[in-house]
N, C-alpha and C positions, 0 to 999 in steps of 0.2 A: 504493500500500500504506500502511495506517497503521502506524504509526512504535512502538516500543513500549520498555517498559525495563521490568526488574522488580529488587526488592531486597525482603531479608529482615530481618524484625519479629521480636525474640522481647523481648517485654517481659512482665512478671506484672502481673498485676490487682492492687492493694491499696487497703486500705478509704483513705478520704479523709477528711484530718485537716488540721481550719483551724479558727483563730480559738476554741478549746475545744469544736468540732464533731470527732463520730466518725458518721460513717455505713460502717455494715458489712454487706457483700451479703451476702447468706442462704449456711450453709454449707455447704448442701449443695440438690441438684433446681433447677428452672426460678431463673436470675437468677444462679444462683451462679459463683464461678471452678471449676471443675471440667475442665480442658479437656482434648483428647486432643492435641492440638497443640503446639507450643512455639513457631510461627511463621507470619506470612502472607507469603504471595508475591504480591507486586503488579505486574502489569502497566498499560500505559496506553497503551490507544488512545484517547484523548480528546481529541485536538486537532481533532476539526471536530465542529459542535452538537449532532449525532447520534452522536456518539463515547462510548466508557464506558471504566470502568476495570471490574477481574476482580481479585479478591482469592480467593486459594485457601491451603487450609491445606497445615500442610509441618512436616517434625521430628516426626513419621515423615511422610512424602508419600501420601494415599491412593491407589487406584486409580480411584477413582469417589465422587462426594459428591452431596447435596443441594444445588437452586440457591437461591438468596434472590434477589428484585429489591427494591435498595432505592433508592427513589425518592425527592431529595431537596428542600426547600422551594422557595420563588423565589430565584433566586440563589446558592445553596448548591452550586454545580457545582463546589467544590473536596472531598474526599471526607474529609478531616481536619477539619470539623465535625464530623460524628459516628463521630469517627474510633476513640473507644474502643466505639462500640456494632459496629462494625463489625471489630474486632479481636475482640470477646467473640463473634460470630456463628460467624468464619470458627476461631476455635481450639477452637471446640466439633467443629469439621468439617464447614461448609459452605460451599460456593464461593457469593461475593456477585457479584453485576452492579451496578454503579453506573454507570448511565446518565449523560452528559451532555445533559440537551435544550437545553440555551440558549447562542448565542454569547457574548452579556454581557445586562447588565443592561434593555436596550432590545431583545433580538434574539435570536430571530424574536419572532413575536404568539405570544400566548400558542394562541391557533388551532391554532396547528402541534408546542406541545408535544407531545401523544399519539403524532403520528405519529413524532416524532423519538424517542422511547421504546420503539414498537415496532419502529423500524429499528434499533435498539440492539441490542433483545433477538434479534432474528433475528440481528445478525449474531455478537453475542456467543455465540450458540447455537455458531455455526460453527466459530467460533475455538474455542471447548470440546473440540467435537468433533475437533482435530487432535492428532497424537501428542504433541505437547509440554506437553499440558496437560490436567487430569484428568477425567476421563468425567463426562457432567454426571448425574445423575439425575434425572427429572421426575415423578415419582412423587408425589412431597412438595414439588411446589414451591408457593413461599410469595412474600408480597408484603409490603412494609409501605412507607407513604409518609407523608413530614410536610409540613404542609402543602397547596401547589399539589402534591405529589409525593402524597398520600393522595386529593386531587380526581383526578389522573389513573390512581391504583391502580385506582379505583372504576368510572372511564369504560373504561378498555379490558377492563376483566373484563365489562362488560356486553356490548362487544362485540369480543369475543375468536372467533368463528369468522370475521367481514370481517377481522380484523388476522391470522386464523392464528397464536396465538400459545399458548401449553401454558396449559392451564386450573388457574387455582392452586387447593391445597386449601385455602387461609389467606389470610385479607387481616385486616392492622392498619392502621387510618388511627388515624393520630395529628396530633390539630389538624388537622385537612381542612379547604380553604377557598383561597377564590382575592381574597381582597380584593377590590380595584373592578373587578377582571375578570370574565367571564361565561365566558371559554372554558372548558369543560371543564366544568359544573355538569350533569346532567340533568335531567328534570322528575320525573321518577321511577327508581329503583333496586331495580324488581321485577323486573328481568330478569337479576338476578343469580345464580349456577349455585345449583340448588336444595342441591344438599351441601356448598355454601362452608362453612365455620365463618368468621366476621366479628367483630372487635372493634371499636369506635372508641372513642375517649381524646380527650376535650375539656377546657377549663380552664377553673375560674374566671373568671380575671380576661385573657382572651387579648381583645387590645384590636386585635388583627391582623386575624383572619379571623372570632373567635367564634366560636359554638358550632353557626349555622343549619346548615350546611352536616351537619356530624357527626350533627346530628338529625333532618337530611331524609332522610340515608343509611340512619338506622337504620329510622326508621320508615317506609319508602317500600320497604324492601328483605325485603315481605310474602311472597315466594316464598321467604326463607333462614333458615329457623326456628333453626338457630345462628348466634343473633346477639346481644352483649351490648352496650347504648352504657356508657360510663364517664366519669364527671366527677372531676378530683380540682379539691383546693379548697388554699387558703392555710393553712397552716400557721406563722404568725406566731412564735408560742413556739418555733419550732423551725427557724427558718430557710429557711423549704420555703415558695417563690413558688409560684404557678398562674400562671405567665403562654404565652405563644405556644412559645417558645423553649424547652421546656425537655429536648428531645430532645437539646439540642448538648454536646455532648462530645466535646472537639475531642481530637484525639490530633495534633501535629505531626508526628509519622512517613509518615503521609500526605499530605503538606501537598504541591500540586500549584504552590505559586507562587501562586496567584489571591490578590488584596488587593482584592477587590471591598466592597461596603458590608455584606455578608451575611457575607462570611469576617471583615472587620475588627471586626464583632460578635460575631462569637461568640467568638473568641480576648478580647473584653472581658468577655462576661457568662458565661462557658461554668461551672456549676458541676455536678459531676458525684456526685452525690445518692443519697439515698433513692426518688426518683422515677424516676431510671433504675434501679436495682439493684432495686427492688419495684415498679415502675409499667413502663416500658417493657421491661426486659429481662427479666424475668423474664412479665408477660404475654406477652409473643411466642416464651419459650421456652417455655413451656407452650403456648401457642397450639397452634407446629407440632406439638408431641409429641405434643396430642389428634389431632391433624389426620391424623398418621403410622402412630400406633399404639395410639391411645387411652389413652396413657397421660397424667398430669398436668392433666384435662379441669376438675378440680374448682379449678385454679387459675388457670383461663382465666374459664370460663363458672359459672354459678349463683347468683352474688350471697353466696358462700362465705369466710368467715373467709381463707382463704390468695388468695382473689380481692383482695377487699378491701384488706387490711393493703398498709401501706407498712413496714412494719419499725418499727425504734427506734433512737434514739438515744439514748447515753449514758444507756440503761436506760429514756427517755421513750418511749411510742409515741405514733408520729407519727400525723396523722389517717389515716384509712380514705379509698378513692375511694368515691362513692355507683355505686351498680351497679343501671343498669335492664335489663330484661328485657323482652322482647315480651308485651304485655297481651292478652289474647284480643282486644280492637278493632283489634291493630295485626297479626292472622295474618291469613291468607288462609283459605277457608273446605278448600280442603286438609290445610294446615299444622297448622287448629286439632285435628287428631285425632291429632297428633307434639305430644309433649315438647317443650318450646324447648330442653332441656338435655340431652343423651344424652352420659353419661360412658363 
């Protein structure tokens, strides 16, 4: 039996103030503090490679919630790197799966990552399903991966009927890319579910994985006519890097123990920004909201003022991500009589 423990989160979101820097989440819709929660409950089955942890909301406890799988970079198997994107998920009210694929740093090949991610998710399925814990929904489930974890989003949703695994309505790759490894790339990403809605978020200046990978996905993924790629850029005047990293947002409340080279970075460089609060969390809250109910579609997809924007600081607006869109070269001859954008 895996082994497991849970304790309880209730900490509040506030804006982040350093060095004469104010960054404040939007106050309201997709990215904001808004939550229906006051707490996450975490368990941990993660002590063998294919092990996860389960973070569900609580203060009030639902009966049933929305799943997320978030899947995280190379090395990143302690879940307090992105530990404040993953408190802002679950206090909105939805149960996260955090996969562990990797024993350490050397182990397994990366070959074997996907399948250790989909033995996860079957089993965390299971565990969901028992009385102690809350009814999953798969209706609206969603995906988001950084990094090696946005390479493997993208490989098992193409092939998601061999793995048996619930077809997501949402995928966000953020920084996708496997470095000098090959496992997990496609040659192509047409075979991705025709009603996905798809984002990807590449950077400037990401000297990790760069940007091939995110733009073979976009453009190779001619059967999924919602789909936006996104680059953001350097923001110099304003203290806003474009580099690999900048999903990490460590929360120590989750801190699993691991001082691996990926956790002892990010507790170094971890700054928690304008780029999460209007770049990643706020794209991925609207994501699913289009994905669910159609609602907030216009700040997901279109190449739309509230797409774009990263907020302001200290009254300055910060630069805008650039927003490409599928070019009639890059549809399929299907697709090309569908809208890329259906709000």
């Amino acid at each position: 039996m895996n082994r497991w423990y849970f304790f309880i989160v209730a900490l509040l979101l506030v804006p982040i103030v350093g060095f004469g820097q104010l960054f404040i989440p939007p106050a309201t819709g997709p990215g904001s503090p808004t939550y229906q929660h006051d707490s996450v409950v975490v368990y941990d089955y993660a002590e063998k490679q294919d092990g996860y942890w389960l973070f569900e909301p609580a203060k009030p406890r639902p009966a049933e919630a929305d799943v997320i799988l978030f899947l995280h970079g190379y090395g990143g198997y302690n879940p307090m790197i992105y530990g404040q994107w993953i408190r802002h998920l679950v206090r909105q009210g939805n149960i996260v799966i955090y996969p562990r694929y990797q024993r350490n740093m050397t182990s397994p090949k990366p070959k074997k990552f996907a399948k250790n991610v989909v033995t996860a998710i079957h089993n965390a399925l299971d565990t969901l399903r028992s009385d102690q814990h809350i009814n999953p929904l798969l209706d609206n489930f969603s995906i988001v991966g950084h990094s090696y974890g946005g390479t493997i989003a993208a490989d098992i949703t193409v092939h998601l009927k061999e793995h048996h695994i619930p077809q997501p309505k949402s995928i966000f790759l953020c920084a996708p890319g496997t470095g000098l490894f090959k496992a997990g790339r496609l040659d192509t990403y047409s075979n991705l579910p025709t009603d996905l809605k798809l984002l990807v978020l590449v950077h400037e200046n990401d000297y990790v994985v760069g940007d091939e990978l995110g733009r073979k996905v976009f453009e190779t993924a001619t059967n999924t006519p919602q789909r936006n790629l996104l680059i953001q850029y350097k923001d110099a005047a304003n203290s806003i890097s474009a580099g690999h990293n900048e999903t990490y947002c460590v929360d120590k409340t989750f801190d699993s123990g691991i001082r691996n080279y990926t956790a002892k970075r990010a507790l170094r460089i971890t700054k928690t920004n304008a780029v999460d609060y209007y770049g990643y969390w706020k794209l991925y809250d609207a994501l699913r909201t289009c994905a669910g109910s159609g609602k907030y579609c216009e700040f997901a997809f279109g190449n739309t003022p509230q797409q774009r924007s990263l907020g302001m600081k200290n009254g300055t607006v910060l630069r805008e991500l650039e927003v490409i869109i599928p070019s009639p070269s890059l549809l399929s001859e299907s697709e090309s009589q569908i809208s890329p954008i259906q709000n």
